[in-house]
C-alpha positions, 0 to 999 in steps of 0.5 A: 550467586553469579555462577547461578546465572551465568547459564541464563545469561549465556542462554539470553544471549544465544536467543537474542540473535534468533528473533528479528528486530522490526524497526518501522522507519517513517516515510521520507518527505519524499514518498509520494502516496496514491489512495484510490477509493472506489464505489465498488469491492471487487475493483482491480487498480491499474497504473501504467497499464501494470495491476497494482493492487485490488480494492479492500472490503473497505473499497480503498487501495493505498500505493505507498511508493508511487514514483513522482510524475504522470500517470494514468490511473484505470480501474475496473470492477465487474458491472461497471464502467471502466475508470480512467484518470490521468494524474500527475504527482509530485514527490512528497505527495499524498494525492486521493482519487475518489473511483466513482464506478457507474454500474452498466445497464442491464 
């Protein structure tokens, strides 16, 4: 009977190296988050003048791992008016900006 399963053994341990193992950590107390919600889906996020990310469907972006400090915050959607913030976040910080994007005059 053992030697039946030795192959089977043999073959579960040469798979158990070919498939990654994902271990999700949960964030530091430290990892400060930014959430911009915008009222428009086609909104492009800048921080410091560098594109961060682009709105979803659901007219949200989250930056995870935002570093501590003061920044300033500027998005833009097309037919609408720019957005401009200044933030200070401190670390651990969960900070929400709610985008609010005028549309332009036709």
């Amino acid at each position: 009977m053992r030697l039946r399963l030795i192959p089977f053994a043999f073959l579960a341990f040469l798979l158990a190296g070919c498939f990654p193992v994902v271990v999700e950590v949960p964030p530091s107390p430290e990892v400060t988050t930014l959430e911009v919600r915008t009222s428009s889906a086609q909104a492009i996020v800048f921080v410091d003048g560098r594109e961060v990310g682009r709105v979803g469907p659901d007219r949200m972006l989250v930056l995870p791992r935002i570093q501590p400090g003061t920044h300033e915050v500027v998005v833009l959607a097309p037919g609408h008016e720019v957005f401009i913030q200044t933030i200070h976040i401190a670390p651990g910080q969960r900070l929400l900006i709610n985008a609010t994007l005028r549309r332009l005059s036709p």
